[in-house]
C-alpha positions in Angstrom: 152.9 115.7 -5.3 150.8 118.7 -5.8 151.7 121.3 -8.0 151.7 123.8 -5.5 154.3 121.8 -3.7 156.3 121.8 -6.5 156.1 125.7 -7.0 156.6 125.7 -3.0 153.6 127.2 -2.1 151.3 125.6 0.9 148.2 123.5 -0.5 145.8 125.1 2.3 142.7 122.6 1.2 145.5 119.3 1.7 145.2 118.6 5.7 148.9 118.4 7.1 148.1 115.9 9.7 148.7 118.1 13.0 145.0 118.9 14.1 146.7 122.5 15.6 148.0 123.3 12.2 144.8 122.3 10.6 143.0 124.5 12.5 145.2 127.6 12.0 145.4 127.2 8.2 143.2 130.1 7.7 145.2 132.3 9.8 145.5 135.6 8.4 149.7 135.9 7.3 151.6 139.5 7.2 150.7 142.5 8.9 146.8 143.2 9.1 145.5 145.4 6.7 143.0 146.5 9.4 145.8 147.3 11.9 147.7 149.6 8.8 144.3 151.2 8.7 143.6 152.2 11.9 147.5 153.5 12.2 146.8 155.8 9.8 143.2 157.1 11.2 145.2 157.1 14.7 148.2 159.5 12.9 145.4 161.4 11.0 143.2 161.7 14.5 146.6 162.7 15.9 147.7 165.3 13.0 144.2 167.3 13.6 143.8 167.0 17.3 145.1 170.5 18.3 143.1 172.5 16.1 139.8 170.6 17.4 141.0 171.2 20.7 141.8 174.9 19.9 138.4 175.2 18.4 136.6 173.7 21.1 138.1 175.8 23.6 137.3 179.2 21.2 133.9 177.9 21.2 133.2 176.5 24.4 136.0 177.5 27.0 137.9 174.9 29.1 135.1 172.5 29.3 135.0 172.7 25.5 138.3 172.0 24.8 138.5 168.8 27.5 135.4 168.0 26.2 137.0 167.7 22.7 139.8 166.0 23.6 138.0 163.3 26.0 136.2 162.9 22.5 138.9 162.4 20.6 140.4 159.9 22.7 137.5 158.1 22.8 137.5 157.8 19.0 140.6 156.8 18.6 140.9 154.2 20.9 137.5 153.0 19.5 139.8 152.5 16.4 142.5 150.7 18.2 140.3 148.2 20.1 138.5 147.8 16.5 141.2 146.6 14.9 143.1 144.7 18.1 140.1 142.7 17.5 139.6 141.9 14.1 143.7 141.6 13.6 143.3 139.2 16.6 140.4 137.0 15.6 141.2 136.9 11.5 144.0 135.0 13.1 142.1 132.4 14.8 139.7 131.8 12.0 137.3 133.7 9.3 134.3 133.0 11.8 135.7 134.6 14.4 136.8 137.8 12.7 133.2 138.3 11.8 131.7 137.4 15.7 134.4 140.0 16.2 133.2 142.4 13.9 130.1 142.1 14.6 129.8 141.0 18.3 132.4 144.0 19.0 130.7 146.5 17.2 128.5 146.4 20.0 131.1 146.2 22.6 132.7 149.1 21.9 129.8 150.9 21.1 128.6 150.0 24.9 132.1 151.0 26.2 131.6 154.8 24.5 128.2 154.6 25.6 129.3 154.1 28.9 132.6 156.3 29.3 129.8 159.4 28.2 127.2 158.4 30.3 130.2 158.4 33.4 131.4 161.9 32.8 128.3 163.4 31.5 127.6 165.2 35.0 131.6 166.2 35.6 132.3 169.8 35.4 135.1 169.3 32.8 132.6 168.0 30.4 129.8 169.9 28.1 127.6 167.6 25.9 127.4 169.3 22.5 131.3 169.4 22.1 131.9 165.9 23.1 128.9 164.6 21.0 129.9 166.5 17.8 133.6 165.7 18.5 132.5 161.9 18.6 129.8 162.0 15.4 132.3 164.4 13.2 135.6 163.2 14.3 134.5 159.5 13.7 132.9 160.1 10.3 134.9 162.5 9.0 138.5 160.5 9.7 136.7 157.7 8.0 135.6 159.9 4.8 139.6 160.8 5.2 140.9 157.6 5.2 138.7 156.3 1.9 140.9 158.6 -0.3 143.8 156.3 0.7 142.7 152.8 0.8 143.4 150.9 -2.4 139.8 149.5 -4.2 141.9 147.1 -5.5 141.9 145.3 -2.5 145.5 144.0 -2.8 146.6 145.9 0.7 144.1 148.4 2.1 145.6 151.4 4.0 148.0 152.0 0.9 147.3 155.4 -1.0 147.3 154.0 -5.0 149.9 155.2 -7.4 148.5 156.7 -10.3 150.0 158.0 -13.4 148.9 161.0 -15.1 146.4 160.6 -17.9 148.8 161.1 -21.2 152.2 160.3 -20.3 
């Protein structure tokens, strides 16, 4: 008997037998640190929404503020999809997380490609808004997110708890 067996912790390199189970020992366990992420760039997106909206509209009417907020909603769902993905896949297996990653990178940057290139013409919609809306919004909640992920890489998507320098 192993000693992780005796500790009663799962020996992943020992096969169990069942080829199913053998195949879904590098299932991810827990909640995805991806999908924790991405709730808090959704809740951040969310949080500054209206005054990007608002600002849009000051800037560029009706059209401006639609334009924003088709943006937006691209973005954000861009960030759902991402981490549907990966959270799915990195439960399958390591190599398909990163054919995900990769592989639907370029999906979904096909599927905003495509849901710009279908309303560029509409009345509703002015280019410049909805292209800085995309560019900004996507970078900037991203920059905004870094000040909370952990670099210790225990559980991204946490904000770390520091103590004071001195006490």
């Amino acid at each position: 008997m192993s000693q992780s067996a005796v500790n009663g912790e799962r020996d992943l390199s020992a096969p169990t037998g069942d080829a199913g189970v053998d195949v879904l020992v590098q299932r991810l366990e827990g909640d995805s640190p991806v999908a924790a992420v991405v709730r808090d760039l959704i809740r951040r997106g969310l949080i500054v929404g209206p005054l990007l909206i608002a600002a849009g509209a000051i800037f560029w009417g009706s059209a401006g503020a639609s334009s924003v907020a088709f943006g937006l909603g691209l973005i954000l769902f861009n960030f759902a999809l991402a981490a549907a993905m990966l959270t799915y896949a990195g439960r399958i297996s390591f190599a398909l997380m990163g054919a995900a990653a990769l592989f639907g990178y370029l999906i979904r940057l096909s599927l905003i490609f495509l849901a710009v290139w279908l309303v560029k013409d509409a009345s509703w919609i002015k280019i410049v808004p909805l292209g800085i809306t995309i560019i900004v919004t996507h970078l900037g909640l991203l920059f905004w997110e870094l000040r909370y992920i952990s670099a210790s890489l225990a559980y991204p998507g946490l904000k770390p708890k520091t103590k004071p320098i001195g006490r």
